[in-house]
C-alpha positions as CSV (number, residue, x, y, z in Angstrom):
1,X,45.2,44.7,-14.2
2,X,45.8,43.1,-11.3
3,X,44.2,39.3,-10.6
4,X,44.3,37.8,-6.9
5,X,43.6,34.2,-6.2
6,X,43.0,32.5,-3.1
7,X,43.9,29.2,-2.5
8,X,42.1,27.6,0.3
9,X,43.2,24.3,2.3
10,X,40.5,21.3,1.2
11,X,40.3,17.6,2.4
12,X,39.0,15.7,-0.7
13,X,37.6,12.4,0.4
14,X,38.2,9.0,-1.8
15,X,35.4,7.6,-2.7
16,X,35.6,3.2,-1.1
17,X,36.2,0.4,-4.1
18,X,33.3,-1.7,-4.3
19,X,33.7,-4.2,-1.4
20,X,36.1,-2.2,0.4
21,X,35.2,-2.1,4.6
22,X,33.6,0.8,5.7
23,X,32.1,0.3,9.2
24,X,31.4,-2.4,11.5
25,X,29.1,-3.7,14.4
26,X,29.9,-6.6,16.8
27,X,32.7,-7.4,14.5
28,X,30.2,-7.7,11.0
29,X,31.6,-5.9,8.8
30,X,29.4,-3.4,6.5
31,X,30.8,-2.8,2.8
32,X,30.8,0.0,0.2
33,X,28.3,-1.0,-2.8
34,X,28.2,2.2,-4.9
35,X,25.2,2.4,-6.4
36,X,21.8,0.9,-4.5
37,X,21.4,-1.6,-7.4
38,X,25.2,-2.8,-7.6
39,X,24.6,-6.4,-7.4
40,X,28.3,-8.1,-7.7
41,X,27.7,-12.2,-6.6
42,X,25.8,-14.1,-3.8
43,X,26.8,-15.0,-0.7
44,X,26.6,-17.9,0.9
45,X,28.2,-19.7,3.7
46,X,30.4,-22.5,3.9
47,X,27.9,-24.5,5.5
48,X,25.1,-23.2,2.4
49,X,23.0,-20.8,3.9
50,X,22.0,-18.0,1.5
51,X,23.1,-14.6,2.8
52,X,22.2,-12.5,-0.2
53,X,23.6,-10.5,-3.0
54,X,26.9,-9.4,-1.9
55,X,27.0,-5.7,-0.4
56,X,23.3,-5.4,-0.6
57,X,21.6,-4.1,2.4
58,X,19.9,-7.7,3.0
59,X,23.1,-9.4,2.8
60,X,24.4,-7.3,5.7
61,X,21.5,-8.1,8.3
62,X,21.1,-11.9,7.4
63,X,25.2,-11.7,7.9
64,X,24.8,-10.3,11.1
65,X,22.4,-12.0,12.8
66,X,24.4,-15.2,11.6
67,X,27.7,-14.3,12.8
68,X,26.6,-12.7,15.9
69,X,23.6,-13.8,17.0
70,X,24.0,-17.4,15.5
71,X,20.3,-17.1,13.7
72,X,19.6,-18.9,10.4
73,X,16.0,-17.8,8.7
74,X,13.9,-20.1,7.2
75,X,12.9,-18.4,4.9
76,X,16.4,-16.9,3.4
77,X,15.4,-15.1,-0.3
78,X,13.3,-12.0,-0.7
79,X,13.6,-8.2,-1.3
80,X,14.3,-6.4,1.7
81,X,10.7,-4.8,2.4
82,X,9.4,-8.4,2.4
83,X,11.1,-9.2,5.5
84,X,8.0,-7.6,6.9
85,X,4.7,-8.9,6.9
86,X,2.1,-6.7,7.2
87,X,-0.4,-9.4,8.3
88,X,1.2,-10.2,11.6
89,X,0.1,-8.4,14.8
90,X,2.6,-6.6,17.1
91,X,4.8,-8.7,18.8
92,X,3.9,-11.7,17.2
93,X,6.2,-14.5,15.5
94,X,7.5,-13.8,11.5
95,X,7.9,-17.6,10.6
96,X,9.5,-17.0,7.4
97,X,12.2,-15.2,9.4
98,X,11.4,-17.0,12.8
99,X,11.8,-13.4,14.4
100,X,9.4,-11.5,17.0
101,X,8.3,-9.0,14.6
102,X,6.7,-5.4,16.0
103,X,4.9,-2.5,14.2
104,X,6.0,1.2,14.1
105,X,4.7,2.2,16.5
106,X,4.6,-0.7,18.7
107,X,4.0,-1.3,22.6
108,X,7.5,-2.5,22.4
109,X,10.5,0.0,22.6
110,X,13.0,-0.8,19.8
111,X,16.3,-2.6,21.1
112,X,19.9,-2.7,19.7
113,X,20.1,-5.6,17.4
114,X,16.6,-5.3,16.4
115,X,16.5,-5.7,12.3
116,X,14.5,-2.0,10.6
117,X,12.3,-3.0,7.6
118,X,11.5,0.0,5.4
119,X,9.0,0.1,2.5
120,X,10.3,0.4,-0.8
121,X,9.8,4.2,-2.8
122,X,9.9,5.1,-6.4
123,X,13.7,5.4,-6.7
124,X,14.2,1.6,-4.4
125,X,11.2,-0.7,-5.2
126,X,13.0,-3.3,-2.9
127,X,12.8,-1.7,0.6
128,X,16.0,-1.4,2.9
129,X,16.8,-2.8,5.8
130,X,19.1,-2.1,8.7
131,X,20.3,-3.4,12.2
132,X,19.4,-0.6,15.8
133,X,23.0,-0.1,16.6
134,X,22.1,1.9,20.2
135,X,18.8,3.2,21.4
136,X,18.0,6.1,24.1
137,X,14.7,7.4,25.1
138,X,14.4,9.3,22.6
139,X,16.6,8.2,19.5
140,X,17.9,5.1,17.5
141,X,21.0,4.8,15.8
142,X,20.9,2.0,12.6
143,X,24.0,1.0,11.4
144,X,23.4,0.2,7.3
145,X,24.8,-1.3,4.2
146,X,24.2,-0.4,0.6
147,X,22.2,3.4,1.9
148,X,23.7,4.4,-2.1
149,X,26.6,6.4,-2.9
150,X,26.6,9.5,-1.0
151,X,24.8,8.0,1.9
152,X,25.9,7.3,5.7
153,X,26.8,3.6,7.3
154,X,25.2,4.9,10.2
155,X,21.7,7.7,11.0
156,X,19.9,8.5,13.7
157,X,16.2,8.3,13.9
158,X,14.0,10.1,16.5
159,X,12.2,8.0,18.7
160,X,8.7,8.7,20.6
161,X,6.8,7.6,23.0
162,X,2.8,8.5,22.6
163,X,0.4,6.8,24.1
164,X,2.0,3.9,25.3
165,X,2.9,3.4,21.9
166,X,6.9,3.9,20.8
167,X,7.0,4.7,17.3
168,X,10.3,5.8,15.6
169,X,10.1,9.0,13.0
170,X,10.8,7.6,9.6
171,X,7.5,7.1,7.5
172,X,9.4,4.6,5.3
173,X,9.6,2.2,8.5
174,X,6.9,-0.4,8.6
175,X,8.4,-2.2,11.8
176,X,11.3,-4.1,13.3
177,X,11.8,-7.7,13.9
178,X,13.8,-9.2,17.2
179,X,15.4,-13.2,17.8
């Protein structure tokens, strides 16, 4: 009996420590969290603003719209869906995050730097959020933190215009929010 084997050439890819820098925008960095419910510390900055649990999703936004677009929320606790308040017309002030804040769809197009508030499902009761890291006519890229263990820093969405109406394809997106 004769028994072949093949041996083919593979790339096996490490999977990041917890904390460990796996992307960036602007200079924020975005970490590795593992698993979505990972929680491992707050963060808060030196001058005591909450930023969140470190590595979640929420952490990451309120991080970078401190760092780079020097914006402090009032309102700095709550789950990530809850940055979104369904009561509030498009392109009206969110005082709790003292943000423009616009429904999907929404007369206005989505811009880079814009925050992405998604509703929470049965596997993440929380929501996500994320930060619009380029927009065309017809796309958005997010950039993301804490997406879960096998998931992507960064997705693209497609993005459409009905109507007079741009409206991004995601059902879990309830709306963005702009300073």
């Amino acid at each position: 009996m004769v028994v072949f084997f093949a041996y083919r050439n593979t790339t096996v890819i490490a999977t990041p420590e917890i904390g460990q820098k796996i992307d960036s925008l602007n200079g924020v960095a975005v970490y590795y969290n593992g698993s979505v419910n990972h929680v491992k510390g707050r963060r808060v900055t030196k001058d005591g603003y909450n930023l969140g649990l470190k590595f979640q999703c929420v952490e990451f936004v309120k991080r970078y719209y401190y760092e780079h677009l020097n914006h402090k929320m009032p309102n700095s606790y709550g789950h990530a869906k809850d940055f979104f308040n369904p009561n509030i017309k498009d392109g009206k002030l969110n005082k709790q995050r003292n943000l423009i804040q616009y429904t999907n769809p929404s007369s206005s197009k989505p811009k880079v730097d814009d925050l992405l508030v998604y509703s929470g499902t049965i596997f993440n009761t929380y929501g996500h959020v994320s930060i619009i890291s380029q927009v065309s006519d017809n796309s958005i890229e997010i950039i993301q933190q804490n997406p879960g263990p096998g998931g992507a820093s960064r997705l693209q969405f497609n993005l459409k215009n009905e109507n007079g109406l741009w409206k991004i394809e995601n059902h879990q997106i309830m709306g963005w929010l702009r300073k």
